[in-house]
C-alpha positions as CSV (number, residue, x, y, z in Angstrom):
1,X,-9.5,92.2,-38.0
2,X,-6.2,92.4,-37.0
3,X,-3.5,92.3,-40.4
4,X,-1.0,91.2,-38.4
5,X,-2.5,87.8,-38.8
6,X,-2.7,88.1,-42.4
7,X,0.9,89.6,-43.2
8,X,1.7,86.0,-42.1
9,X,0.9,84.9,-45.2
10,X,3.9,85.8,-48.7
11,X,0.2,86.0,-50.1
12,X,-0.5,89.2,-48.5
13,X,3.3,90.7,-48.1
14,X,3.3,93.1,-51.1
15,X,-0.3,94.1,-50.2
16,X,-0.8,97.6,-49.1
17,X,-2.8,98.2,-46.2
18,X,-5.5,99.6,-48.2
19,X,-5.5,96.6,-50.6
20,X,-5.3,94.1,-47.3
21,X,-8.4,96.3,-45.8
22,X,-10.6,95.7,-49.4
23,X,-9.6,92.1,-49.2
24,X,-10.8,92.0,-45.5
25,X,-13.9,93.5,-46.0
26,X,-14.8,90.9,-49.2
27,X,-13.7,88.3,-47.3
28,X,-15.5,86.9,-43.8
29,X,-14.5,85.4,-41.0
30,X,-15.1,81.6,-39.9
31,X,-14.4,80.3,-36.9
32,X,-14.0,76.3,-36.0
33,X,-14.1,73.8,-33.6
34,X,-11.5,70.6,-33.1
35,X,-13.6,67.7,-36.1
36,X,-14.8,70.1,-37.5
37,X,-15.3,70.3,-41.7
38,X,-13.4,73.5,-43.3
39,X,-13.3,71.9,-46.9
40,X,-15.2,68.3,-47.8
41,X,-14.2,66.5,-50.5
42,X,-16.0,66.6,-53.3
43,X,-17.9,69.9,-52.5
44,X,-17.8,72.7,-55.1
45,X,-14.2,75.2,-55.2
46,X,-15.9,78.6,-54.7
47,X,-13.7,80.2,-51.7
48,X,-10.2,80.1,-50.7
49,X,-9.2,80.3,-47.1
50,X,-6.5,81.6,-44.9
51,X,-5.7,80.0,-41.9
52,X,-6.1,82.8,-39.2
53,X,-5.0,80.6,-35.8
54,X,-5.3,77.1,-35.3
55,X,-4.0,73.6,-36.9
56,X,-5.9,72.0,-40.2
57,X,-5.5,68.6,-41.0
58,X,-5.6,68.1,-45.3
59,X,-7.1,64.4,-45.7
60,X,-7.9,62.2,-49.2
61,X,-10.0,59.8,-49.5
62,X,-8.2,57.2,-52.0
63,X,-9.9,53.8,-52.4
64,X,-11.2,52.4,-48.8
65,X,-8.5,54.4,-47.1
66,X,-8.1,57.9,-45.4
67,X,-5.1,59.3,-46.1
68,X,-3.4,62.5,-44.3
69,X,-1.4,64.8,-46.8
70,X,-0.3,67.7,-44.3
71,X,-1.0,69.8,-41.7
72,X,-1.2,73.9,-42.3
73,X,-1.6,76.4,-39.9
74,X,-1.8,80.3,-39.3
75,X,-0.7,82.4,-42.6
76,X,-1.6,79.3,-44.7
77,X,-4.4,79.5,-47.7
78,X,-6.0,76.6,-48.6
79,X,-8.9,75.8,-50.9
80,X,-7.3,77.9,-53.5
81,X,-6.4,74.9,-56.3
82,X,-10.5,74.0,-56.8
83,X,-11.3,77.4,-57.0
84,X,-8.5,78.1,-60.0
85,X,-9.4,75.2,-61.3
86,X,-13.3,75.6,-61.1
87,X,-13.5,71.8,-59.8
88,X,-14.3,69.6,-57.2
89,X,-12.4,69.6,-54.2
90,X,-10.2,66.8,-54.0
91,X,-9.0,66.5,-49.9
92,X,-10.7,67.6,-47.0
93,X,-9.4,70.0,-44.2
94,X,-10.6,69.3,-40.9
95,X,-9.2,71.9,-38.2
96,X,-7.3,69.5,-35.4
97,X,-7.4,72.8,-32.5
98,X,-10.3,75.2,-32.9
99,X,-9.3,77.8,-35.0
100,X,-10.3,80.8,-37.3
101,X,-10.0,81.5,-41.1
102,X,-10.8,84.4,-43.5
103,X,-13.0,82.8,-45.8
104,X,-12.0,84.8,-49.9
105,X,-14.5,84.7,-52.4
106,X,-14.1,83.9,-56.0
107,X,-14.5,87.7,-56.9
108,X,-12.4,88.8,-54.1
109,X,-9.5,86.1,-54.9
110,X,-9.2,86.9,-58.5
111,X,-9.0,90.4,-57.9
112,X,-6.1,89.9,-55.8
113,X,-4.3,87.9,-58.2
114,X,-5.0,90.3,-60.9
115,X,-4.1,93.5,-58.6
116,X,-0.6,92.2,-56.9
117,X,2.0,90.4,-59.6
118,X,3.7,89.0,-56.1
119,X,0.8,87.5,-55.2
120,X,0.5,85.7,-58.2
121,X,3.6,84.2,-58.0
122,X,3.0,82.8,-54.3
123,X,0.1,81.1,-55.4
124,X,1.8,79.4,-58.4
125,X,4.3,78.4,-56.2
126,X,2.4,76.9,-53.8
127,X,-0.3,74.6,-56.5
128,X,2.6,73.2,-58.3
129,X,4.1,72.3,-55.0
130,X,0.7,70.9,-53.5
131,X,0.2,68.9,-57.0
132,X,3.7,67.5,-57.3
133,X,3.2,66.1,-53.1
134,X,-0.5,65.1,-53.6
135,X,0.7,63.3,-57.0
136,X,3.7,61.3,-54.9
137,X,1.7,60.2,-52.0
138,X,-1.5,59.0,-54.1
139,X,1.1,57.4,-56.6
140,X,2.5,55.3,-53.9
141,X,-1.0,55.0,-52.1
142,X,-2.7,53.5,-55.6
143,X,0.2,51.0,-55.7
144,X,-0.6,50.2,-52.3
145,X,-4.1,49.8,-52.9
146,X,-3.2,47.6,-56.1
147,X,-1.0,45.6,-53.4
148,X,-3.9,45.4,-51.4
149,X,-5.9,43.7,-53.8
150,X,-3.3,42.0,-55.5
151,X,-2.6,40.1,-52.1
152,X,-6.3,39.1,-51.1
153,X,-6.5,37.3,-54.8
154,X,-3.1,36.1,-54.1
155,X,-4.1,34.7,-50.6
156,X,-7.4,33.0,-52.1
157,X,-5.2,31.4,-54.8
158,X,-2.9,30.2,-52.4
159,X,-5.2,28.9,-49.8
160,X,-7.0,26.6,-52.3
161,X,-4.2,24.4,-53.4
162,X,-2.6,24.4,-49.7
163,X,-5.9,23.3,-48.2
164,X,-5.5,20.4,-51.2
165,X,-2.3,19.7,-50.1
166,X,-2.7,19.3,-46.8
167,X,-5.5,17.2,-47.3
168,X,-3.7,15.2,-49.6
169,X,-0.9,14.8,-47.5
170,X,-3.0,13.7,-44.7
171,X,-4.4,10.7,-46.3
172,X,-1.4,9.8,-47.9
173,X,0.2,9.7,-44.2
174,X,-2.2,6.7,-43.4
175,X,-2.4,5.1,-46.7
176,X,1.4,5.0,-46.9
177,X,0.9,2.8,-43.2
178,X,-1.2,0.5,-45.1
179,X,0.9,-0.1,-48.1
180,X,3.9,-0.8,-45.6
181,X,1.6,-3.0,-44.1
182,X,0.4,-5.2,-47.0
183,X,3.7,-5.3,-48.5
184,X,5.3,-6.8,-45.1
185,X,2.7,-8.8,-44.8
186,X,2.7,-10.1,-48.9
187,X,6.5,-10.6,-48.9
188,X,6.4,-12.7,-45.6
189,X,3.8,-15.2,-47.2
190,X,5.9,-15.1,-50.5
191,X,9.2,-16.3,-48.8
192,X,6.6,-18.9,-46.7
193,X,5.1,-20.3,-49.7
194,X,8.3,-20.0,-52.0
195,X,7.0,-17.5,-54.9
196,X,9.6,-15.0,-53.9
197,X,10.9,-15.0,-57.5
198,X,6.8,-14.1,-59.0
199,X,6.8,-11.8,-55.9
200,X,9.7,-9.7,-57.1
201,X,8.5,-9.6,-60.7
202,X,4.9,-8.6,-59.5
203,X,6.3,-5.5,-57.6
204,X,8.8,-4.7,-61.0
205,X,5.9,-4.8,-63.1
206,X,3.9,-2.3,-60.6
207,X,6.9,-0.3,-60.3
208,X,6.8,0.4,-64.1
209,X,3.5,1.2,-63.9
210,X,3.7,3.6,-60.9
211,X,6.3,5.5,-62.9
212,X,3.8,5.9,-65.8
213,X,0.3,6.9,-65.0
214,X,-1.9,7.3,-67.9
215,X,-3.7,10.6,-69.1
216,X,-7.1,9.8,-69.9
217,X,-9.9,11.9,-71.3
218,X,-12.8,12.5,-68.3
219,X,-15.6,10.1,-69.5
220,X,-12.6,7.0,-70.8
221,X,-11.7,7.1,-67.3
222,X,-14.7,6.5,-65.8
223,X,-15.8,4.1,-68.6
224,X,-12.6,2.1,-67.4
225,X,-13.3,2.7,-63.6
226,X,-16.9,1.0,-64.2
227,X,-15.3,-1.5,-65.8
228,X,-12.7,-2.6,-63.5
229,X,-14.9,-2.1,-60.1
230,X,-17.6,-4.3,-61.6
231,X,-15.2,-7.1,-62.2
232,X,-13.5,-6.8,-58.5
233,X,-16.9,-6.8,-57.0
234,X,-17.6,-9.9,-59.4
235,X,-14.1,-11.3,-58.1
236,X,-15.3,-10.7,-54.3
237,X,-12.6,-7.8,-54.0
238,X,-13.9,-5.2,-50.9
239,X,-13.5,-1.4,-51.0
240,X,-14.1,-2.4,-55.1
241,X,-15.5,1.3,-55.4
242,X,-12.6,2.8,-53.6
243,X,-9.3,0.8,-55.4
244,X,-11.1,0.9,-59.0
245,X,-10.5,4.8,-59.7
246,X,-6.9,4.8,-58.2
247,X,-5.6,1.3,-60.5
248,X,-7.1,2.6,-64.0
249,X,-4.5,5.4,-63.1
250,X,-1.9,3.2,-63.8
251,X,-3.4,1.3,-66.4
252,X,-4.6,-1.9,-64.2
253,X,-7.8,-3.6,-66.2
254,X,-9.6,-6.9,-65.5
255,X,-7.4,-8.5,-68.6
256,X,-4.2,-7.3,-66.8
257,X,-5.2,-8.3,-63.6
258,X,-6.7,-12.1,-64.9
259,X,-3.1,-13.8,-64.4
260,X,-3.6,-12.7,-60.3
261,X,-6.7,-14.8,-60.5
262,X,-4.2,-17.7,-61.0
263,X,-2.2,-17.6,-58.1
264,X,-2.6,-17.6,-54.2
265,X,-1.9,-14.3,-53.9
266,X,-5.1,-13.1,-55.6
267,X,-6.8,-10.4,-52.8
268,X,-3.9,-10.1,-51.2
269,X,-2.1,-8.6,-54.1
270,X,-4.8,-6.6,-55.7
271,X,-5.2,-4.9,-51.9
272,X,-2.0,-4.2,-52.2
273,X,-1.8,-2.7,-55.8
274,X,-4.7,-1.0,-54.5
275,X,-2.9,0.9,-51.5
276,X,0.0,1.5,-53.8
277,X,-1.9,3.3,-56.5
278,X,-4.4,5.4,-53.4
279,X,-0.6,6.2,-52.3
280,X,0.5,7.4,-55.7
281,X,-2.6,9.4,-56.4
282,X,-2.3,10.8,-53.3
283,X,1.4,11.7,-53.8
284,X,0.5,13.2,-57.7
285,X,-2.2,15.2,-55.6
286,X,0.4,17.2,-53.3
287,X,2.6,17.5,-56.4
288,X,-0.1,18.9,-58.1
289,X,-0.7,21.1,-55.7
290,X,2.3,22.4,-54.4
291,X,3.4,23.1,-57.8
292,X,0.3,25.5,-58.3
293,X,1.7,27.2,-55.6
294,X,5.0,27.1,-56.8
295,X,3.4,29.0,-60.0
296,X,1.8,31.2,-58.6
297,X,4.9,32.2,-56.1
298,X,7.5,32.5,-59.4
299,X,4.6,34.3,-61.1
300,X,4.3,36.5,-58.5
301,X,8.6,36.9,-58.6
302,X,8.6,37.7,-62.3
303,X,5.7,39.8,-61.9
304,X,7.8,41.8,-59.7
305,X,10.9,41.1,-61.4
306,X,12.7,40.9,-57.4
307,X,16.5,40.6,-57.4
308,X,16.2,41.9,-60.8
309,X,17.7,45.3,-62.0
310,X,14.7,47.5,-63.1
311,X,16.2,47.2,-66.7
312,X,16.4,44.5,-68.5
313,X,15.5,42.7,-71.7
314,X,11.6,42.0,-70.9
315,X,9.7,38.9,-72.8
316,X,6.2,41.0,-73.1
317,X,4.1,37.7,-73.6
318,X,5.6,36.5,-70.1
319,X,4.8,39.6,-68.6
320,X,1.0,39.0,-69.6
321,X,0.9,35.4,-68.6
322,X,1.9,36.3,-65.1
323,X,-0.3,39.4,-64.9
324,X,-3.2,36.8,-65.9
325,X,-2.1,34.2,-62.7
326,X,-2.1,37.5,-60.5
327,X,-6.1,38.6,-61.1
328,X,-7.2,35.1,-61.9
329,X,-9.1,35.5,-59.0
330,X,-11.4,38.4,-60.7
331,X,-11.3,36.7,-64.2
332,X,-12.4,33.2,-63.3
333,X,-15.6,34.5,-62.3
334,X,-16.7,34.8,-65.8
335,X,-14.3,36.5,-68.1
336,X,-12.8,34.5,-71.6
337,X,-9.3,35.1,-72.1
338,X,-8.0,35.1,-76.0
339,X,-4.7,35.6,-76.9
340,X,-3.5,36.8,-80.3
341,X,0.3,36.7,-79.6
342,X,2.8,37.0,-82.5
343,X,5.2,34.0,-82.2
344,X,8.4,35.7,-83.1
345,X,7.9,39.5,-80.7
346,X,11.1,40.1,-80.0
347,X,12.4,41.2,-76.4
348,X,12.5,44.9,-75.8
349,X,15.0,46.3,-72.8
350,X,12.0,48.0,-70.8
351,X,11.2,48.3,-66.8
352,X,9.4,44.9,-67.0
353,X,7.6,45.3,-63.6
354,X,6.6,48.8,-64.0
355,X,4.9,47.0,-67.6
356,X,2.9,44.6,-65.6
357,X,1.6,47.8,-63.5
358,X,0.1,48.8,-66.6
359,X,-1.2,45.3,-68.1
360,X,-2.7,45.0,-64.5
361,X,-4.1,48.8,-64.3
362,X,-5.9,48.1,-68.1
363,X,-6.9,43.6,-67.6
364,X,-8.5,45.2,-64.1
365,X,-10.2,48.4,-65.2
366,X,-11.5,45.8,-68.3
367,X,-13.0,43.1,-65.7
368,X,-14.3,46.2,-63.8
369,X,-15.9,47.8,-66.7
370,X,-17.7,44.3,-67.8
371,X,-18.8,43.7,-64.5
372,X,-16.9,40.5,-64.1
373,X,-18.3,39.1,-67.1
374,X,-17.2,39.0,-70.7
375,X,-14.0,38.4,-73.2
376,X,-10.9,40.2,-73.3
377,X,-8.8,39.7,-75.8
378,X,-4.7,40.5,-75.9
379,X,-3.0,41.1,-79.1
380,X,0.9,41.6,-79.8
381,X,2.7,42.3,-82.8
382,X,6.1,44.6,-84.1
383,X,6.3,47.0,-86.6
384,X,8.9,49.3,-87.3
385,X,11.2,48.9,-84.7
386,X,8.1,48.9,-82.2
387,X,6.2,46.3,-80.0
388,X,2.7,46.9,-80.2
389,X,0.3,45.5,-76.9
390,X,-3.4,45.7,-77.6
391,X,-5.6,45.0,-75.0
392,X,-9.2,45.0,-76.0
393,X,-12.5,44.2,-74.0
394,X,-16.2,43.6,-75.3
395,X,-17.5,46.0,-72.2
396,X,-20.1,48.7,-72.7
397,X,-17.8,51.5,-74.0
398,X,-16.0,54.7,-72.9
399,X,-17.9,57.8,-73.9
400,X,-16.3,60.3,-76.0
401,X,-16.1,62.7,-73.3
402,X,-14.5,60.5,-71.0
403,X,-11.9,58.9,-73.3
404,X,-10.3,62.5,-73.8
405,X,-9.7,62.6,-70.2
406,X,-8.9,59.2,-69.3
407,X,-5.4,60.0,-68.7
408,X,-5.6,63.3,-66.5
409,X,-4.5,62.8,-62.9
410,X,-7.2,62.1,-60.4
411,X,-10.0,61.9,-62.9
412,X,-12.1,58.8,-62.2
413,X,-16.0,57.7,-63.0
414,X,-15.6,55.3,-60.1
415,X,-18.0,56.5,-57.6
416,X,-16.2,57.7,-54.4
417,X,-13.9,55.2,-52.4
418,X,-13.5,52.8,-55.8
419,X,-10.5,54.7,-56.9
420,X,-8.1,57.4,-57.4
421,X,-8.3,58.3,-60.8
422,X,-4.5,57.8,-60.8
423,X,-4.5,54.3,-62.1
424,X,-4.5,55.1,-66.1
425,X,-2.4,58.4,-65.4
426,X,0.2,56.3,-63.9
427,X,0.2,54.1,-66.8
428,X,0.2,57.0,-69.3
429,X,3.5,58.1,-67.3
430,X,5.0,55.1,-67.3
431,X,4.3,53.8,-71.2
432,X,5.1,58.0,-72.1
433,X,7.6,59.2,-69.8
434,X,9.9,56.3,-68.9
435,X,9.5,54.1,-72.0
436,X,9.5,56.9,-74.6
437,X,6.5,55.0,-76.0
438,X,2.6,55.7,-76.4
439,X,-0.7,54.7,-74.8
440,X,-3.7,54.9,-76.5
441,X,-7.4,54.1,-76.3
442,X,-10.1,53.8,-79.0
443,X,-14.0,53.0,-77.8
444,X,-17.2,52.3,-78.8
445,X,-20.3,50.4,-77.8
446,X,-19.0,46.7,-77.3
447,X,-15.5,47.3,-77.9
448,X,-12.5,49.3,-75.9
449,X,-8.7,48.8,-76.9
450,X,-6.0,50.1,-75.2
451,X,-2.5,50.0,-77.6
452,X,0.8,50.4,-75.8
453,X,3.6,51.2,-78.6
454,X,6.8,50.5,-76.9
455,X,10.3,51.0,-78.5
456,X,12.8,48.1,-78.7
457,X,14.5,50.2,-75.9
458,X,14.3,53.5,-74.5
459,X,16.2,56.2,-76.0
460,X,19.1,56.8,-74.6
461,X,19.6,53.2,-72.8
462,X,22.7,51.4,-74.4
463,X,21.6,49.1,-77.3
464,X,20.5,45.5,-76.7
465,X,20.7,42.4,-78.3
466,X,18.0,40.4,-80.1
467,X,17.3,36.9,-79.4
468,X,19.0,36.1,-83.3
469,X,22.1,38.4,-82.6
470,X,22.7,36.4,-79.4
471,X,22.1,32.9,-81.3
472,X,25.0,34.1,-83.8
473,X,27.2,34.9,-80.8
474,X,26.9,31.5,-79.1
475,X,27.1,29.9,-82.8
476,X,30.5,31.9,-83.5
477,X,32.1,31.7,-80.3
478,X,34.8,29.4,-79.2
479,X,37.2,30.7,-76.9
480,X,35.7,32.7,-73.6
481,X,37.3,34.0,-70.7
482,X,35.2,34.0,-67.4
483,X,36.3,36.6,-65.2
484,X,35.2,35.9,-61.7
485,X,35.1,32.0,-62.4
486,X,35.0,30.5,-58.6
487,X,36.9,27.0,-58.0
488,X,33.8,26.5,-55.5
489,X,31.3,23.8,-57.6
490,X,28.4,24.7,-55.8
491,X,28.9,28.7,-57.1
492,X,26.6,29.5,-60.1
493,X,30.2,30.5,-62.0
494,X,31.0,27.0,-62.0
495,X,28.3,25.1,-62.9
496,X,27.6,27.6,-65.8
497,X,31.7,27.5,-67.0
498,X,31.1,23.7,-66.7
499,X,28.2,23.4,-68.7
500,X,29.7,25.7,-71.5
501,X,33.1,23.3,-71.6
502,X,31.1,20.4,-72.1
503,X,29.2,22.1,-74.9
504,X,32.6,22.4,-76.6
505,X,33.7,25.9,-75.7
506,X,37.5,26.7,-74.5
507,X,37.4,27.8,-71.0
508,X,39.5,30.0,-69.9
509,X,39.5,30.8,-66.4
510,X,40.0,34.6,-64.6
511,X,41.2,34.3,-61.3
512,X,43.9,35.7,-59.2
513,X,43.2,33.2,-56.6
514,X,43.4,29.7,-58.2
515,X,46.1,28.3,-60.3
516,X,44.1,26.2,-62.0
517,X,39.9,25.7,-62.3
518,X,37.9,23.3,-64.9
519,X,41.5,21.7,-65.1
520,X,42.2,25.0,-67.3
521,X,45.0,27.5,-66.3
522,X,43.2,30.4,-64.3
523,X,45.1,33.8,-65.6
524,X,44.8,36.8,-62.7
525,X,43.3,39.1,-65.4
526,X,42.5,39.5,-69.4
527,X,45.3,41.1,-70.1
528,X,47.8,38.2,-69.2
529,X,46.1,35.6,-71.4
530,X,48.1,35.1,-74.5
531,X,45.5,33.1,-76.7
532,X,42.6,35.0,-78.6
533,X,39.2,35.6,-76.8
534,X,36.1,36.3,-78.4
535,X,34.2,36.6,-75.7
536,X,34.4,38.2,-71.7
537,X,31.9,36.3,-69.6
538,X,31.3,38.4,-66.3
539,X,30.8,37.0,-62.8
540,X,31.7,40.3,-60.5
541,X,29.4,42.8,-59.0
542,X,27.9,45.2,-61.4
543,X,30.4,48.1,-60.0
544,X,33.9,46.3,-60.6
545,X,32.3,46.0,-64.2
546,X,33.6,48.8,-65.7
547,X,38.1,47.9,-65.9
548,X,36.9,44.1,-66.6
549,X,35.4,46.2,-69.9
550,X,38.6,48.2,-70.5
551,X,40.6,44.9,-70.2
552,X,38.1,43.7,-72.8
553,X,38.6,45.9,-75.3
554,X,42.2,46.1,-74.6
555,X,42.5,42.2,-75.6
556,X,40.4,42.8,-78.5
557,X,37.5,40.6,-77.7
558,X,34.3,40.5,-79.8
559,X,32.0,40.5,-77.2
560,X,31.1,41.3,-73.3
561,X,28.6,39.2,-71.6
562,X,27.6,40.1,-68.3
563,X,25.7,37.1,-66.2
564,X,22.4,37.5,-64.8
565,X,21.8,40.2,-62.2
566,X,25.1,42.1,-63.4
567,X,24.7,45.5,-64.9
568,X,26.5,48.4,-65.7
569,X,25.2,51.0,-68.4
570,X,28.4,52.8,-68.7
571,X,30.8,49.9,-68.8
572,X,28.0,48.6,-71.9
573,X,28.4,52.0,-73.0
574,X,32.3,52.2,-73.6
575,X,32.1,48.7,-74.8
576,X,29.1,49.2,-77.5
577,X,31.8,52.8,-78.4
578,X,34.4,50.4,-79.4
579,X,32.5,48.0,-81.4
580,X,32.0,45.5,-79.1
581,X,28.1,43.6,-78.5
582,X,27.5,43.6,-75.4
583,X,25.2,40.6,-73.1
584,X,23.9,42.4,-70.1
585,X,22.1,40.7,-67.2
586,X,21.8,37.5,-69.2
587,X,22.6,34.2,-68.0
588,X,24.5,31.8,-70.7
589,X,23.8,28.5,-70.1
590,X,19.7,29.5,-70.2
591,X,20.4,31.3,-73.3
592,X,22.4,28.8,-74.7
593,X,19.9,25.9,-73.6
594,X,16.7,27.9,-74.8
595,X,18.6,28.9,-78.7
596,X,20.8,25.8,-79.5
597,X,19.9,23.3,-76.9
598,X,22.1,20.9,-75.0
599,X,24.2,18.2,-76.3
């Protein structure tokens, strides 16, 4: 064999020719056509390979798709990881051109590694930079996957309430045409006959009634239905079946309806309460519907936290709820939801939709592991300066042996194609490494429980306020400037400026541009305002933050509050440094509504 081919490779630079020679002879060639297998995943690590001449695609199978990690050619080795590892291989290599490789023993390889320091090196070089890019493209290809799953629930919850919907609205369409109808025709015969004046307080009284439907249990309703269709069949009413159901809606009853009997208006009227009420239904119906969609769209948007800066003050019980809406799909098959929430968590400044990564990762493994079918229960409560999240499922159990790997990177007891093994790693990572938190699991037969212990806020991050801290603030304050306050009423600076002046607060306005907004003197900047502030209210993008802060301090305010959407960490910083509390990406008016309510 020629060594030329081989001195391609760092691995065999500091090799001497004798060395390269003993190598050669331990080793044996393999040549290979385009499609064909080098390496299969999942195939026992005994032999390395270095690509000789030719082009070798590196393929994973993650989940139900067939990704391609890279392409290596001559002076390359591949296959080395599973053999220092003694596992599994994890990626296939498939030569693209035919080709030819030296195939290296186990015996062969470690006596290279042991015999050439050099050598060593290359090939600790080259696994942790294989691991660190097969670690980033599965990462992003198990959020795809997660996506991908996510977004055929979602489309199944969707599609049920718009099919409702639309159904809904296409009746309504025609029974609106028959309401307009009757009441034409009811109002013509009123003004003919003379009863305009009972007329007008027949269609108040229905009015009232149409603003009000009741909310009866299942079996009073149709107790009432039976009751009212039997005495419009009795009373020669047609469609008595049809008008019954929609009238005990809006409390209609045979004793309400015995007055009607007295007047000329008898059928005509109840067919027109009747196609009022269908029309109302109808119209509740769409509502209904609609708004489940709604849900599940601002589910889906706090799920995600979009237009949201990845840090913020995260309401762990919300996060739940959502992740709940987003794999209803799996759970209302047959799994029993209990929640043991504590009614006073506090918030904790966290990467809330990295946290619903993880609730989803555990709540889907759970379902998963009880094949569909079982109760799972979800437990919060703090304790020393930590939120704990327990998520617990009645399923068969992890085994010992398997708990203490549960975490490692690509290990998975899915068979192949189900999953990556990088769902729980991921989750590790994130509760671990960018929450400064833990994530444990405890198992046994009937019972697994995964604990996330998170910290208030990560170390480091600039110190937020509690829910009770910020109550005190709006309960102390009376004088706030609002920098960035537009004279525009449709911008969210002043509705939320105007709100807070008609809870009582002085307003005082921060704007070059306007003389005067709110009917308050607008100042072009803190420093000019001669009165005391206790608190900066921020409207300006997160970067023009930091001098708004200096300003702030320079005044001698109590308190920065930036609105929602707005952060800085450095500006919070230098404020928190000079004794300042600082609001960050926190709206006012919702605080304010949610802790004191509105006058």
């Amino acid at each position: 064999m020629n060594h030329s081919a081989l001195r391609k490779s760092p691995l065999f630079r500091d090799l001497s020719d004798e060395q390269l020679q003993q190598l050669v002879d331990m080793g044996k060639p393999v040549s290979l056509r385009a499609g064909e297998f080098l390496i299969k995943q999942g195939d026992i690590g005994d032999s390395a390979y270095v690509i000789l001449d030719g082009k070798f695609e590196v393929q994973k199978q993650s989940g139900q798709s067939l990704i391609s990690i890279d392409i290596r050619d001559a002076g390359d080795v591949v296959g080395e990881m599973a053999l220092i590892a003694q596992t599994a291989r994890n990626a296939s290599i498939i030569a693209k051109t035919d080709g030819g490789v030296l195939q290296i023993p186990k015996e062969a390889f470690e006596k290279l590694l042991s015999s050439s320091s050099g050598a060593a090196m290359v090939i600790l070089r080259s696994v942790m930079a294989r691991l660190t890019q097969n670690e980033s493209l599965l990462h992003q290809q198990e959020k795809m996957a997660a996506l991908g799953t996510m977004s055929a629930g979602l489309a199944h919850e969707l599609n049920n309430p718009a099919v409702a919907a639309q159904r809904s609205a296409s009746q309504l369409q025609a029974e609106q045409a028959k309401y307009l109808r009757l009441t034409h025709e009811i109002e013509t015969r009123a003004a003919r006959e003379g009863q305009t004046a009972w007329l007008g307080e027949f269609m108040q009284e229905a009015a009232r009634r149409f603003e009000s439907p009741l909310k009866l249990e299942a079996l009073e309703k149709i107790e009432l239905t039976d009751q009212l269709q039997a005495w419009l069949e009795a009373n020669g009413i047609e469609s008595a079946w049809e008008l019954a159901p929609a009238m005990v809606a809006f409390g209609w009853n045979p004793q309400a309806l015995e007055s009607l009997k007295k007047t000329s208006f008898f059928e005509l009227g109840i067919q027109w309460l009747g196609a009022g009420c269908l029309a109302m239904n109808l119209l509740a119906d769409v509502l209904e519907a609609t708004g489940r969609i709604a849900r599940i769209v601002q589910a889906m948007k706090s799920y995600t936290y979009l237009d949201q800066a990845p840090l913020l003050q995260a309401d762990i019980h919300e996060g739940l709820e959502n992740t709940l809406i987003i794999l209803q799909h799996k759970l209302k098959q047959g799994v029993t939801v209990k929640r043991e929430y504590a009614p006073d968590l506090p918030r904790i400044q966290a990467y809330a939709s990295e946290l619903n990564q993880v609730w989803t990762n555990i709540i889907d493994n759970a379902v998963d592991a009880m094949n569909g079918k079982g109760e799972i229960i979800l437990r919060t409560y703090a304790k020393n300066g930590r939120v704990y999240v327990e998520i617990s499922d009645n399923g068969p159990g992890i085994p010992p042996e398997i708990c203490r790997r549960i975490f490692e990177p690509f290990f998975t007891t899915k068979p192949p194609g189900s999953g990556t093994g990088l769902g729980l790693y991921i989750s590790h990572q994130i509760i671990a490494n960018h929450h400064h938190g833990q994530l444990l699991v405890e198992s046994q037969k009937g019972r697994t429980t995964f604990t996330a212990i998170l910290p208030y806020q990560p170390k480091g991050e600039t110190h937020m306020l509690d829910e009770k801290t910020i109550k005190d603030i709006l309960l102390s304050t009376r004088t706030i400037a609002v920098v960035g306050l537009s004279s525009n009423p449709d911008k969210p600076s002043y509705s939320i400026a105007s709100y807070l002046k008609d809870q009582g607060y002085r307003i005082i306005p921060v704007n070059p541009t306007a003389p005067e907004i709110l009917g308050e003197k607008s100042y072009p900047d803190l420093t000019s305002i001669s009165e005391k502030v206790d608190v900066v209210q921020i409207f300006r993008k997160s970067e023009d933050v930091p001098p708004v802060v200096e300003e702030a301090i320079q005044i001698g305010a109590k308190v920065v509050w930036m609105q929602e959407g707005i952060v800085n960490e450095e500006a919070a910083r230098s404020a928190h440094e000079a004794g300042l509390q600082v609001v960050m990406d926190t709206c006012m008016r919702v605080m304010h509504r949610k802790l004191i309510g509105e006058k």
